[in-house]
DOBATI-126499 format. One record per residue: residue in one letter; x, y, z of N, C-alpha, C in turn; residue number from 1. Coordinates in steps of 0.2 Angstrom, whole numbers. Example, Ala and Ser with C-alpha at 12.3 -4.5 7.8 and 13.67 -1.06 7.14 Angstrom:
residues 2
(a, (66, -28, 39), (62, -22, 39), (66, -16, 39), 1);
(s, (64, -11, 35), (68, -5, 36), (64, 0, 39), 2);
end
This chain:
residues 89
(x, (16, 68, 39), (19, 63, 35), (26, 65, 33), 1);
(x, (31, 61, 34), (40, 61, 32), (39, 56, 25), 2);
(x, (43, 61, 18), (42, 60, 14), (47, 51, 14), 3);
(x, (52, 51, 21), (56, 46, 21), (52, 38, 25), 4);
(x, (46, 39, 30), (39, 38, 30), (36, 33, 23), 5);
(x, (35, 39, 18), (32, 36, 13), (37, 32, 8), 6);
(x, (43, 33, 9), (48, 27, 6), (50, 20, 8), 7);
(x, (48, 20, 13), (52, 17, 19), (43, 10, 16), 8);
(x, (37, 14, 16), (31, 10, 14), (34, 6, 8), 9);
(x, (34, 10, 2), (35, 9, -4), (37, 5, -6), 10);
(x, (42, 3, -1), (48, -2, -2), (47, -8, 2), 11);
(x, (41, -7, 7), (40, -13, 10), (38, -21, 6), 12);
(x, (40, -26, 6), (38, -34, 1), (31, -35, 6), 13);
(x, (29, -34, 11), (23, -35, 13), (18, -32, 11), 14);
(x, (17, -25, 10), (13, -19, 6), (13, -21, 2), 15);
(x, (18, -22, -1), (19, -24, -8), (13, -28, -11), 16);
(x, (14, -35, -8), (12, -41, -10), (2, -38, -7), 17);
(x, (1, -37, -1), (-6, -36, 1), (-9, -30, -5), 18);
(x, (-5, -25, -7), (-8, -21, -12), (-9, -25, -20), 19);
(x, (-6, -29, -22), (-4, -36, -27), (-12, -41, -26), 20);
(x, (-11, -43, -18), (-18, -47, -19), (-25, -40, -21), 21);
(x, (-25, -35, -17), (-31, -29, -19), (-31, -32, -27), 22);
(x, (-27, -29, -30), (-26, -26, -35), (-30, -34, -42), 23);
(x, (-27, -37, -37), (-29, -44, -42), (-37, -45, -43), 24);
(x, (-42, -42, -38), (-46, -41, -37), (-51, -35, -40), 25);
(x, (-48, -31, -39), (-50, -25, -40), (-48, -19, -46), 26);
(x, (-43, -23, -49), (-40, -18, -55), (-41, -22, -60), 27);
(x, (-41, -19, -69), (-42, -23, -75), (-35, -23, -77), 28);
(x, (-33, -28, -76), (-26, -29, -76), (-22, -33, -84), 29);
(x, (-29, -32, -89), (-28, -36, -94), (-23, -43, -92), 30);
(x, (-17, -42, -96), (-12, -48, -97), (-4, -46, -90), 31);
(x, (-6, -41, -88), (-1, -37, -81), (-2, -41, -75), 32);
(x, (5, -44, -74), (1, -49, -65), (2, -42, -62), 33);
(x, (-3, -45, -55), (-2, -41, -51), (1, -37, -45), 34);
(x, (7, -42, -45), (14, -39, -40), (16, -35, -48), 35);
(x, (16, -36, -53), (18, -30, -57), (16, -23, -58), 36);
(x, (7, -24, -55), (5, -15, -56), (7, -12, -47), 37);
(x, (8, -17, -42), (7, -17, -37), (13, -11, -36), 38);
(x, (20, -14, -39), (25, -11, -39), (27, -4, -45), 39);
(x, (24, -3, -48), (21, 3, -55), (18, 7, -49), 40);
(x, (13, 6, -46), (7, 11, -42), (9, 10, -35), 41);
(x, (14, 8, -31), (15, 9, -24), (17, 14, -20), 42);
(x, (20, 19, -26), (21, 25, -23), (14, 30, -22), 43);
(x, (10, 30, -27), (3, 31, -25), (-1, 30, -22), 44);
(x, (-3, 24, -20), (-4, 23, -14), (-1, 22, -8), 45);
(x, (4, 23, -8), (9, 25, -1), (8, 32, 2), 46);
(x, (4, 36, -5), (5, 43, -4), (-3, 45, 0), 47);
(x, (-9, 39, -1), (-15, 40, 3), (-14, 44, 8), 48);
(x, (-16, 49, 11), (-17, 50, 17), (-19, 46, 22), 49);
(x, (-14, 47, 29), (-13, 42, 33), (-9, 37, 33), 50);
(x, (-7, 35, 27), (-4, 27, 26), (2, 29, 31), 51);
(x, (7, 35, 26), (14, 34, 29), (16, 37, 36), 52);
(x, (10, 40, 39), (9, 39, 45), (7, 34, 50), 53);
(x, (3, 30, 48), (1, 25, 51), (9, 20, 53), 54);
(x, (11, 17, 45), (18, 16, 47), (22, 18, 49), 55);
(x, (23, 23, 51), (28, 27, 56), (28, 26, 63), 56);
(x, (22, 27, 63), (20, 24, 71), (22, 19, 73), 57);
(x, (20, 14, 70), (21, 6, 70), (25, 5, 71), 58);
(x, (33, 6, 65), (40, 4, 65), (40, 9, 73), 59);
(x, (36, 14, 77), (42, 18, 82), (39, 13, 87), 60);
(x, (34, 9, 86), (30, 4, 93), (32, -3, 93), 61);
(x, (37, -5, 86), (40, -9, 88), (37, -16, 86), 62);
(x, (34, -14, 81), (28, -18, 75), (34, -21, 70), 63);
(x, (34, -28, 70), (40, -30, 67), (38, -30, 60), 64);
(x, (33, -31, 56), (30, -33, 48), (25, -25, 49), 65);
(x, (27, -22, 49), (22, -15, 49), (16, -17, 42), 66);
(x, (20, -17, 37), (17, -19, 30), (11, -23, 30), 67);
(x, (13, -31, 33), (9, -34, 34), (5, -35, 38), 68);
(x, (3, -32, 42), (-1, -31, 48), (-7, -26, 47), 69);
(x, (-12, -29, 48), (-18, -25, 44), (-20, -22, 49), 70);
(x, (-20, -18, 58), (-20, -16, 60), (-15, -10, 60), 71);
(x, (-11, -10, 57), (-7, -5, 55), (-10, 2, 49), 72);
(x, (-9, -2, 45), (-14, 0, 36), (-19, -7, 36), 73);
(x, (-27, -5, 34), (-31, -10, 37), (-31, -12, 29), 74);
(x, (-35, -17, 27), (-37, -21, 20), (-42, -15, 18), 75);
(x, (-46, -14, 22), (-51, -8, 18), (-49, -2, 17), 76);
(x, (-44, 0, 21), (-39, 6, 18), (-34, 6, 12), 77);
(x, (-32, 0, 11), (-30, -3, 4), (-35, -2, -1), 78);
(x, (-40, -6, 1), (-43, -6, -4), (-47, 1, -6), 79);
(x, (-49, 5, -1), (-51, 12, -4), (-46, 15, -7), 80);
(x, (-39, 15, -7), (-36, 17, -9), (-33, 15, -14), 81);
(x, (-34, 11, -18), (-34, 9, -23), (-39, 10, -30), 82);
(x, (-44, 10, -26), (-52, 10, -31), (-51, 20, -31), 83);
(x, (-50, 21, -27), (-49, 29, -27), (-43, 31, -35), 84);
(x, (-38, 25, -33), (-32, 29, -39), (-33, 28, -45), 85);
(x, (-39, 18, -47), (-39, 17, -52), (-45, 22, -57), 86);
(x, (-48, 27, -52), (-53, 29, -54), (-52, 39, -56), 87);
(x, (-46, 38, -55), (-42, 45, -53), (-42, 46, -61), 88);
(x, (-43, 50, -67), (-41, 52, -73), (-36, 51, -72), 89);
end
């Protein structure tokens, strides 16, 4: 993993938004919408193992929306790694 890999995710509006819907779901987000914890916590979950690997490959195969494309980073790798951070002390 290239730490410029996990920036390059972090920064993605498609990640973004698919970790926003997880999170709408799956996190107690009290009165915080969800593209707001999405963007707080996307560096943490960018940091999952595999993630920023997975999108590296992608952007070098020529995958135009790496972010959003669930065969890249899938919904259940989202979501495990999200349930994984929320549960993190």
């Amino acid at each position: 993993m290239a730490y410029s890999d996990q920036a390059l995710l972090s920064a993605d509006i498609d990640f973004i938004n698919r970790l926003a819907a997880c999170a709408a779901v799956e996190v107690d987000l009290g009165e915080q919408q969800p593209v707001n914890w999405s963007v707080e916590n996307v560096w943490f979950i960018a940091a999952a193992p595999g993630f920023a690997d997975a999108y590296a490959s992608a952007i070098a195969s020529g995958v135009q929306r790496p972010g959003n494309d669930p065969s890249v980073i899938s919904d259940a790798m989202i979501l495990s790694a999200v349930q994984a951070h929320i549960t993190t002390p």
